[in-house]
C-alpha positions in Angstrom: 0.0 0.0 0.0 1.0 3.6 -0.5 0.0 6.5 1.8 -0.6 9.9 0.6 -0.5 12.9 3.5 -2.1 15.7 2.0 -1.0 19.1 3.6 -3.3 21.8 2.7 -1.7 24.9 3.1 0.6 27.7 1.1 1.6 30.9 2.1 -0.2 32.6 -1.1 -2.0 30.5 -3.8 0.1 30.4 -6.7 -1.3 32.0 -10.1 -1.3 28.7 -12.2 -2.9 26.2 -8.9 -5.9 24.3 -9.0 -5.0 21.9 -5.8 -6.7 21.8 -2.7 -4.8 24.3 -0.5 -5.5 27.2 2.3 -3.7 30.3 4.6 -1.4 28.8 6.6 -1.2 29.8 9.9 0.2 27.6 13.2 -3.1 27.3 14.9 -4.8 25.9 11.5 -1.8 23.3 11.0 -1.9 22.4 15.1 -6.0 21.8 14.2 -4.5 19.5 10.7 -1.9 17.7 12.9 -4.4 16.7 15.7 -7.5 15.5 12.6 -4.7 13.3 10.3 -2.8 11.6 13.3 -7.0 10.9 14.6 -7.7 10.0 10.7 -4.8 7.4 10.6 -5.3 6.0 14.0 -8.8 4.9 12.5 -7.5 3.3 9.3 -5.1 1.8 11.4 -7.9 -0.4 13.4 -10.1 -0.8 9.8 -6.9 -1.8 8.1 -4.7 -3.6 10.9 -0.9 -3.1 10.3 -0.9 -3.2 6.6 2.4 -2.8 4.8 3.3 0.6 3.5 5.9 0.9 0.7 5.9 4.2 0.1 5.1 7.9 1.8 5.0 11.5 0.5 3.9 14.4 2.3 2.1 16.5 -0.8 0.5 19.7 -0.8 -0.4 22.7 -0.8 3.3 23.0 0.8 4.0 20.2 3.5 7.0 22.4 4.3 5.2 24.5 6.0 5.0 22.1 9.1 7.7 22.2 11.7 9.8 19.5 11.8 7.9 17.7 15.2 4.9 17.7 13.3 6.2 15.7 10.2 8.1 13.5 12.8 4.5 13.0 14.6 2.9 12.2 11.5 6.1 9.7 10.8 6.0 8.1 14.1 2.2 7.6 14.0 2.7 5.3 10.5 5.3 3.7 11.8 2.9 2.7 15.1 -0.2 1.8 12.8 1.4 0.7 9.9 4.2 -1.7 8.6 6.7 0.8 7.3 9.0 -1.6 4.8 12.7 -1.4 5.2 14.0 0.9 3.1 10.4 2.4 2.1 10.7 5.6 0.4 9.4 8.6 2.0 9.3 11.7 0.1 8.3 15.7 1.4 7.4 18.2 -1.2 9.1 21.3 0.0 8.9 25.1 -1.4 12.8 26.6 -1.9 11.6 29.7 0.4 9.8 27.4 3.1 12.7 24.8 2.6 15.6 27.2 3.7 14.5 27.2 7.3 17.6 27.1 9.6 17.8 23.5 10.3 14.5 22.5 8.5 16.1 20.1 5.7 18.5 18.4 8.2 16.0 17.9 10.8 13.8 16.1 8.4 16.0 14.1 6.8 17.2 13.1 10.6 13.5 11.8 10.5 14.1 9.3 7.8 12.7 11.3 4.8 14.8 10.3 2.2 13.4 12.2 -0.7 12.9 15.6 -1.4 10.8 17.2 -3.9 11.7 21.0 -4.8 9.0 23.0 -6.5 11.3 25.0 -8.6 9.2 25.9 -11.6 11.8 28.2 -13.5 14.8 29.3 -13.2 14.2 33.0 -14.2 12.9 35.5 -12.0 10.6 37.0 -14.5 8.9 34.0 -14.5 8.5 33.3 -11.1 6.8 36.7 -10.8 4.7 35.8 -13.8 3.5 32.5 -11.5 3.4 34.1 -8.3 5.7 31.8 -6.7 6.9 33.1 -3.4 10.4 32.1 -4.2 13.3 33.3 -6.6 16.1 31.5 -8.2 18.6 32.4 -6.1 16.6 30.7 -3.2 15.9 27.7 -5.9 19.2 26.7 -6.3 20.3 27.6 -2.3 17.6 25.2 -1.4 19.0 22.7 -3.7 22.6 22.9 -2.3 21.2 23.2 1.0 19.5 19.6 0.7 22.7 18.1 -0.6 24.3 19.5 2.5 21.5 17.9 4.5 22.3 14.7 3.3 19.8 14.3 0.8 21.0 11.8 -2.0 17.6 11.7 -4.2 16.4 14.8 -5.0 14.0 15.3 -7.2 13.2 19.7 -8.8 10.0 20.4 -10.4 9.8 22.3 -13.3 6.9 23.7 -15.4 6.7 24.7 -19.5 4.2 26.6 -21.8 4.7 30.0 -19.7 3.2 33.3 -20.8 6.5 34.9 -22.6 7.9 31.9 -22.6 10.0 30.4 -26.0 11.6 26.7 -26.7 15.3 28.3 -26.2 14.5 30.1 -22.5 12.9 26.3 -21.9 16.0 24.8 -22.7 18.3 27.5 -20.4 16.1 26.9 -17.5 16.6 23.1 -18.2 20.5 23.1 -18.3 20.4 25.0 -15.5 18.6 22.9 -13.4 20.5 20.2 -14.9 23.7 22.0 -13.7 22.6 21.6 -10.1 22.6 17.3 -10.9 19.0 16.0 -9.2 18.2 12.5 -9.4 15.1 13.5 -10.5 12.9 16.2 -12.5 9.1 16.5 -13.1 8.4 19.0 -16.2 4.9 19.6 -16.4 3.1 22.1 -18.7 1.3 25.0 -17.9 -2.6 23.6 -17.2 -4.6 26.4 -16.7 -7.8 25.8 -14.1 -11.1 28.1 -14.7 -10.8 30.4 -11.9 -7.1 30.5 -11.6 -5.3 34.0 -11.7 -3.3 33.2 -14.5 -6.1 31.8 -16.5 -7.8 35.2 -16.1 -4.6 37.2 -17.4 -4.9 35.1 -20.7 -8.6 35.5 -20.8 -8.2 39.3 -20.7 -5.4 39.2 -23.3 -2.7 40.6 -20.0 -0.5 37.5 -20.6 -0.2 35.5 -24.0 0.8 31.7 -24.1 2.9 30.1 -26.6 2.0 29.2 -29.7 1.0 25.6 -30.0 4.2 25.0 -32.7 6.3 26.6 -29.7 5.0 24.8 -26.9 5.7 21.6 -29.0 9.0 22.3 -29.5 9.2 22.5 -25.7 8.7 19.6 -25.0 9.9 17.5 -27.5 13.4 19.5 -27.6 13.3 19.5 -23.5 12.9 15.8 -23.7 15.3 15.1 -26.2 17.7 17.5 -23.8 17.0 15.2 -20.8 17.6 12.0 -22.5 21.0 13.4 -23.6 21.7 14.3 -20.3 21.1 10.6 -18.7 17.4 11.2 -17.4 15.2 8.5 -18.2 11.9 10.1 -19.8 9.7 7.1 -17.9 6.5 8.8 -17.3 5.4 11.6 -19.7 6.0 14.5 -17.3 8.8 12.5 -15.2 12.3 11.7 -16.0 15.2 10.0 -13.8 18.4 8.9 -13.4 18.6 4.8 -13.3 17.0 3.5 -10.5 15.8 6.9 -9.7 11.9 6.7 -10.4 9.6 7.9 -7.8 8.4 5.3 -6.5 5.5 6.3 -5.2 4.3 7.5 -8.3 5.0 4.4 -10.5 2.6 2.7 -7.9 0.3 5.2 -9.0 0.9 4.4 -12.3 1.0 0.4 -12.0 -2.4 0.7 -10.2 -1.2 -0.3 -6.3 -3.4 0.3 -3.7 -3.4 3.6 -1.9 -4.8 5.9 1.2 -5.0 9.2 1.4 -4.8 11.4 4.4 -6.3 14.7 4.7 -8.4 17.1 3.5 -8.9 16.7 -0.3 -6.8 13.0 -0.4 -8.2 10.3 -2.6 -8.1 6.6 -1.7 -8.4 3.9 -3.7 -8.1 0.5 -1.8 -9.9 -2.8 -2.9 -11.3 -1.7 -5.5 -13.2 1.6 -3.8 -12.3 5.1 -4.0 -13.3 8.3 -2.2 -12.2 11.4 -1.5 -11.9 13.1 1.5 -14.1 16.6 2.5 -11.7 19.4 1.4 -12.1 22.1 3.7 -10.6 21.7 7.1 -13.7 21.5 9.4 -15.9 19.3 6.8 -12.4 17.1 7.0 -12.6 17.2 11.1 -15.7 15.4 11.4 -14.6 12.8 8.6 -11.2 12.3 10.9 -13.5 12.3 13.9 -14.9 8.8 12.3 -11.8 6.9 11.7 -12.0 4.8 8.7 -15.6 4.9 8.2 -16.9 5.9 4.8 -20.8 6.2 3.5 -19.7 7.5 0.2 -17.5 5.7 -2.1 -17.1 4.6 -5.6 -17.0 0.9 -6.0 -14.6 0.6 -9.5 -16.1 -1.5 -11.8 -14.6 -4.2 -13.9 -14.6 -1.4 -17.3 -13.3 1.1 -15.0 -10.7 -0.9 -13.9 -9.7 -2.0 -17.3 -9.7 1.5 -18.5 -7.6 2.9 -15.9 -5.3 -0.2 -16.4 -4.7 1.0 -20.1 -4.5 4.4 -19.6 -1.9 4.5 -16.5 0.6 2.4 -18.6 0.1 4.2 -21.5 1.3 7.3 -19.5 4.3 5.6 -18.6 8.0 4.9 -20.7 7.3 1.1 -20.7 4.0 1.1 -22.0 1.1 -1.3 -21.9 2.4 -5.1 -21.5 0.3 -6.9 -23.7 0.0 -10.1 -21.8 -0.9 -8.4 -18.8 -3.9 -6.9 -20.9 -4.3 -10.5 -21.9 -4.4 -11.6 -18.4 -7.0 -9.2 -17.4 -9.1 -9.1 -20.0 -9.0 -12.4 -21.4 -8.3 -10.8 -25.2 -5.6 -10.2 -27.2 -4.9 -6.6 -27.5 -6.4 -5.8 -31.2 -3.0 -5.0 -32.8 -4.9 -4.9 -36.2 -7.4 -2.6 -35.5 -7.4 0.1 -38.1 -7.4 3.1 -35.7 -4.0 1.1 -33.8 -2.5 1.0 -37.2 -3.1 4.5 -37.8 -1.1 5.4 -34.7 1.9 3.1 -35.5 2.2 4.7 -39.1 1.8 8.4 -37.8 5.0 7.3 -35.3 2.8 8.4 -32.5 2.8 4.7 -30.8 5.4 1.9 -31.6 3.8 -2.1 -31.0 7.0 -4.3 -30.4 8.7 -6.7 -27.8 5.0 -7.4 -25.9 4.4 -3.8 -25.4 2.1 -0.9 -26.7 4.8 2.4 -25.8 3.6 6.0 -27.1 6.3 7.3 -28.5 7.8 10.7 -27.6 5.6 12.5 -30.2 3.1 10.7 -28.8 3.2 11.5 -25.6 2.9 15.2 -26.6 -0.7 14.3 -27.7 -1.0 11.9 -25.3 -5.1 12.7 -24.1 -5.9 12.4 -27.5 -3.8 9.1 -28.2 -5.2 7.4 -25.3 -8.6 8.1 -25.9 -8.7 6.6 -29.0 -6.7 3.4 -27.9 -10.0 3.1 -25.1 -12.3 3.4 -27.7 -10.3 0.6 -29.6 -10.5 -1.3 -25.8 -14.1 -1.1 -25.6 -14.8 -2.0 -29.0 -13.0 -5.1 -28.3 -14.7 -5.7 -25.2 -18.3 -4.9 -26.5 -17.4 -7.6 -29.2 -16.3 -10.3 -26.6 -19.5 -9.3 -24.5 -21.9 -9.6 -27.6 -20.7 -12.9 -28.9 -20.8 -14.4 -25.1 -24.5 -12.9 -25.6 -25.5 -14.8 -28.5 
């Protein structure tokens, strides 16, 4: 199993943000502290001492909590659950929030052994342009401050597709993060949520994305760039260093069980999934309750299949086609017209028991995806029809 700790709180909402997140102040993350630590204590007696793999503190900015409060969250796992040896535990930390005199060491004292940095650019115009509270200077101090702190698998998030952004200020912001060696790097582009800040500045024609030909070239260049550079590009917005995956997130990915902890976390565990309430007294009453829940979503046997498909598609290695096999009880339709279609545009590649999206592919990949579901279903309407007649 993999836990999620969802800490709800920034010290401004970025400009870009659609997550779940609120004002930080000490009495609000004192009230969190006391509602997760009851939350877990519940799961604890629904789920026994099941065995945890992973942990990650995600947010909002878990950075934000005071070292005793992460180690109280970490000693309350350990207690309820069956922390594996050697279980990867990784905080999401802001640069500002990060640079805390003795915040990195302490935590890593507490056996977090990976640290996410949200970096986002390099260049202090665009930091302003996100409202990230942080600039480069403290971006790359909070990266050497982590290496000082004993931190061997970092991991620096990075976003593309910025307002006054081009493909060659991409690729400076990525050899400079490069220059400060992380094990890891997540490059996500720009999503823009109705309601955001940011989204409101291009509605009103005050900030002006790239063209679609130049965010292309972001990506595809920034990838190729990566590659060069040793990073394995194994998810579509993820690349590592061998042996360097997060690990948490290929469980995601491989479709492991998973619980989430606080206000806003999704669980999904035997085949149900809920969400928690997201504001912070809706989420107090839920905590109150343990590991009750009225409302959830019992996955069904398409829904299952279609995530199946979907999450490997997002990854390097691709669907494995006698997995599908396995779970379906079909061949995967390699001759369906529409699969052929994506082979010969070079946006998928079918070879060595695998369907792999390609790095064009992955560009596109929403649209790629859908239509290998649709080519899923078809197959599985076939199967249930001729079982009908």
């Amino acid at each position: 199993m993999l836990l999620y700790i969802h800490v709800p709180f920034c010290v401004r909402k970025c400009g870009y943000c659609a997550f779940h997140s609120g004002p930080f102040s000490p009495a609000a993350a004192g009230e969190y502290l006391d509602c997760v630590l009851r939350e877990m204590d519940g799961w604890g007696r629904t789920l026994g001492r099941a065995a945890v793999e992973t942990v990650y503190f995600g947010g909002g900015t878990p950075s934000l909590l005071t070292p005793g409060q992460i180690g109280a969250i970490l000693d309350s796992a350990a207690r309820t659950f069956r922390l594996e040896e050697g279980a990867e535990i990784t905080l999401e930390a802001n640069p500002e929030s990060a640079l805390k005199s003795g915040f990195l060491a302490a935590v890593r004292g507490l056996g977090v052994n990976r640290l996410s940095l949200g970096v986002q650019s390099l260049r202090d115009d665009l930091l302003v342009r996100l409202g990230r509270p942080h600039d480069s200077a403290q971006a790359r101090r909070a990266a050497e401050a982590a290496r000082a702190a004993g931190f061997s698998n970092l991991s620096l998030d990075m976003i593309w597709g910025l307002p006054g952004q081009d493909a060659a200020m991409w690729l400076e912001d990525l050899a400079g993060v490069v220059g400060l060696a992380p094990e890891h790097m997540s490059c996500y582009g720009l999503s823009l949520e109705e309601g955001a800040p940011l989204a409101e500045a291009v509605r009103a024609g005050l900030a002006v994305l790239p063209e679609e030909e130049e965010a292309a070239r972001m990506y595809l260049e920034g990838s190729a760039y990566l590659e060069s550079e040793g990073y394995g590009h194994y998810e579509i917005s993820n690349y590592a260093r061998p042996g360097r995956e997060s690990r948490h997130n290929c469980g995601y990915w491989c479709g492991r069980d998973y619980l989430g902890l606080g206000p806003a976390a999704v669980s999904t565990l035997d085949g149900r999934r809920w969400a928690n309430p997201s504001g912070l007294a809706d989420y107090a009453l839920v905590a109150a309750a343990g590991g009750a829940r009225d409302e959830v979503e019992v996955l069904s046997d398409d829904t299952r299949r279609q995530e199946m498909v979907m999450l490997a598609l997002r990854t390097g290695d691709g669907l494995d086609l006698e997995k599908f096999m396995a779970a379906t009880g079909r061949e995967f339709p390699r001759r369906d017209p529409a699969v052929e279609q994506l082979c010969s545009s070079g946006l998928v590649r079918l070879g060595a028991g695998r369907l792999q999206l390609t790095r064009e592919g992955m560009l596109v990949s929403n649209s790629v995806i859908e239509l290998v579901l649709g080519v899923v279903d078809r197959m599985h309407a076939t199967t249930a029809q001729e079982s009908y007649d």
